[in-house]
C-alpha positions as a printed Julia matrix, in Angstrom:
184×3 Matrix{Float64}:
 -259.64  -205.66  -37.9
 -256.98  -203.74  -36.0
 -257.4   -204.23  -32.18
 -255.63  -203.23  -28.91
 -254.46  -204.72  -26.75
 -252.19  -203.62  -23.24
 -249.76  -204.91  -20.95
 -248.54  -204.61  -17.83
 -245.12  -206.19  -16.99
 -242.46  -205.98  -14.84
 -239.56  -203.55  -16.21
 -236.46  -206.41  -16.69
 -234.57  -207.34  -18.81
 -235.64  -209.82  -21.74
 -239.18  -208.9   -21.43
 -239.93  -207.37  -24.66
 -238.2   -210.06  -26.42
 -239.94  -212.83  -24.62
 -243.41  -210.86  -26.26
 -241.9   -210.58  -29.53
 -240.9   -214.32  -29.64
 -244.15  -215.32  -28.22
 -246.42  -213.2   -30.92
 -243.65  -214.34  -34.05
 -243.77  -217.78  -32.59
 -248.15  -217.77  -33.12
 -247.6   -215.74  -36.66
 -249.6   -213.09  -35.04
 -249.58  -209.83  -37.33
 -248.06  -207.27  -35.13
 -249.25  -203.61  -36.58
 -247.71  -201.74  -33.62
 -246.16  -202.15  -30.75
 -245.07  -199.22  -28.01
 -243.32  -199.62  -24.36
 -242.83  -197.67  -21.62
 -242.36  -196.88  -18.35
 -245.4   -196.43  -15.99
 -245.6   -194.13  -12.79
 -245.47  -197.29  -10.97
 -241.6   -197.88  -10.45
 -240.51  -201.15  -12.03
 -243.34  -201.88  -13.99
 -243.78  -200.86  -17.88
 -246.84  -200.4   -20.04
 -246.78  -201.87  -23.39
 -249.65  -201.44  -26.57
 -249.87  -203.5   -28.95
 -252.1   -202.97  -32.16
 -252.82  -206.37  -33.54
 -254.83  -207.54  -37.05
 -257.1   -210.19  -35.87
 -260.22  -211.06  -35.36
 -261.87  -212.56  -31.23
 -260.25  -215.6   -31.58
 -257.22  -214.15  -32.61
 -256.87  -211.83  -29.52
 -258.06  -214.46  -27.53
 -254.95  -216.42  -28.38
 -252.68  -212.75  -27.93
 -254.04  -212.31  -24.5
 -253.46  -216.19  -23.46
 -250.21  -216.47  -25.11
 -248.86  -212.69  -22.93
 -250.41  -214.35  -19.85
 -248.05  -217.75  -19.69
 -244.71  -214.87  -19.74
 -243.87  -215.02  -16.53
 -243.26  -211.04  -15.95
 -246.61  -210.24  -17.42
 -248.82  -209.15  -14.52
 -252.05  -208.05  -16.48
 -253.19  -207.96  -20.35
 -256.34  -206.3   -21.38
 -257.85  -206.13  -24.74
 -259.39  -202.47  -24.23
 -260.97  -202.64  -28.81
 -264.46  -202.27  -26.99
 -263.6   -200.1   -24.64
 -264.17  -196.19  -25.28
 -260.52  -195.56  -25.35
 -257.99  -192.69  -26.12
 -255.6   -193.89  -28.39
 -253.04  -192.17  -30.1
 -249.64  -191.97  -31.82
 -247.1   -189.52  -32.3
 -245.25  -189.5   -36.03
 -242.55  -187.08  -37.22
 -242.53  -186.66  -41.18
 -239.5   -184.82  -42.65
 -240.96  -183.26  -45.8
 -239.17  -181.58  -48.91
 -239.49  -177.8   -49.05
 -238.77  -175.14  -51.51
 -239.33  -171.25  -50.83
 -242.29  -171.33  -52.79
 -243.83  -174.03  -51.13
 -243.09  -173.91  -47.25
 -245.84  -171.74  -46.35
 -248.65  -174.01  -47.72
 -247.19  -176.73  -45.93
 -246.68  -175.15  -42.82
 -250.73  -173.85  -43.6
 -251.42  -177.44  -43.45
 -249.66  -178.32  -40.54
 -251.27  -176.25  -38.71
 -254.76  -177.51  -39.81
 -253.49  -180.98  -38.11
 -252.3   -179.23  -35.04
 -249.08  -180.25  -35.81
 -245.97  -178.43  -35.12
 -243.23  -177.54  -37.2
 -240.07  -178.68  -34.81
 -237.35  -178.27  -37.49
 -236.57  -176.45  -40.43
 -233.87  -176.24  -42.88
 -233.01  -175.33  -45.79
 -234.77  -177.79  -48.53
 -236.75  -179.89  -45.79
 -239.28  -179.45  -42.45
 -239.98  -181.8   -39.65
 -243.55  -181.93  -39.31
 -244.73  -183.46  -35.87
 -248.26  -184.56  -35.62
 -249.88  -186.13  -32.36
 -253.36  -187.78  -32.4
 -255.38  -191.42  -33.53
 -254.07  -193.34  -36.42
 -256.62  -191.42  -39.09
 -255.31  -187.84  -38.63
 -251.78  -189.11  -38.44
 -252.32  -190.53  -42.23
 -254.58  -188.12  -43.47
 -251.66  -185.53  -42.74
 -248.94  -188.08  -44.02
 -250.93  -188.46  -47.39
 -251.32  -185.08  -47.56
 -247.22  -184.47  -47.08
 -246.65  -187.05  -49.55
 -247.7   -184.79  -52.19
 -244.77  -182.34  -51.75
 -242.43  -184.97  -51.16
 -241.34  -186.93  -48.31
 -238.43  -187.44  -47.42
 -238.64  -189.61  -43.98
 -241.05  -190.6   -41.57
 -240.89  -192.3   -37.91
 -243.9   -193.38  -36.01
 -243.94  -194.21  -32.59
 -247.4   -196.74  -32.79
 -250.48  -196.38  -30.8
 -250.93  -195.93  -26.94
 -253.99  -195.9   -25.69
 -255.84  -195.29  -22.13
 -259.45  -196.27  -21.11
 -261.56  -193.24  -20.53
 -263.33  -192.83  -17.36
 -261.91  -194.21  -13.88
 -260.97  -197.12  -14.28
 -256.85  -197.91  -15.21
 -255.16  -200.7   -16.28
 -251.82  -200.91  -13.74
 -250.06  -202.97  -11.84
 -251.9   -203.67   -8.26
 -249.75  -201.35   -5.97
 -246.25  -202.88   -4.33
 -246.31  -204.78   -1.01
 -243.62  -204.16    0.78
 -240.46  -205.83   -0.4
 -240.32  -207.93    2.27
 -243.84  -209.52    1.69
 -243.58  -209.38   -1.67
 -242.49  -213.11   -3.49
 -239.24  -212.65   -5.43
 -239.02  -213.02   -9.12
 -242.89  -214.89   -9.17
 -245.44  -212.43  -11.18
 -247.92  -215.19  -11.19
 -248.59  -214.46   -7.08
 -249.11  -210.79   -8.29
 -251.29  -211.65  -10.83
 -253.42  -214.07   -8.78
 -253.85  -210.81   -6.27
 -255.28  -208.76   -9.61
């Protein structure tokens, strides 16, 4: 079963790798993974859809915690969630053709964001089902490339998973998450 799970981690350098090795290191079946920044300067967001079952994610989540730039990890599966992905399918087009799939695009919401000659760029936001359901569609008049970005997700409601806001740089322990994430 495909779960999420998110990060919260200081923005430096070597992070993402130290994940990576960390997940490769445990064979854990990465499905997705997305980063980014956060409105929170010098702290990043990262998703990452993994196949696993509780014990599995168990393991994810205590593995992310012993990186020392890792300030919170939450596994938000049971959580009502908004999760999406954004994917950008260039598709093969003839004159007799392009209107149908532009037809269809527009079923998906999706927008049409380039256009040439023999091909469109088809760009479709949403969760993981629409985002294949329009791929498999696509595939039937040819595609010719694809890019996905992976999932992102945010917990509905009030609550947020961030970073506890900055003490003043002063106060704040250099280069030690762990006293941040004790103060979570």
């Amino acid at each position: 079963m495909k779960r999420t799970v998110v990060a919260i981690m200081e923005d430096r350098p070597g992070v993402l790798n130290r994940v990576v090795s960390v997940l490769r290191r445990r064979s854990f079946n990465i499905d997705s993974l997305a980063v980014g920044h956060t409105d929170q300067p010098g702290i990043s967001r990262m998703t990452i859809v993994v196949d696993g079952n509780d014990e599995v994610i168990e393991q994810v989540v205590k593995q992310l915690y012993k990186i020392i730039d890792i300030i919170k990890v939450s596994d938000v599966s049971e959580e009502k969630i908004v999760a999406h992905e954004l994917a950008l399918i260039k598709v093969a087009t003839t004159s007799s053709n392009r209107a149908e799939i532009m037809q269809i695009a527009d079923i998906y919401d999706a927008k049409i964001v380039d256009v040439a000659l023999e091909s469109l760029i088809v760009q479709v936001v949403g969760p993981d089902d629409k985002v294949d359901s329009l791929l498999g569609l696509m595939r039937g008049y040819g595609v010719k490339e694809v890019v996905r970005t992976g999932r992102v997700a945010l917990v509905r409601g009030s609550s947020a998973t961030r970073a506890p806001d900055e003490e003043p740089e002063f106060a704040r322990p250099r280069g030690n998450s762990r006293a941040l994430r004790q103060a979570v």
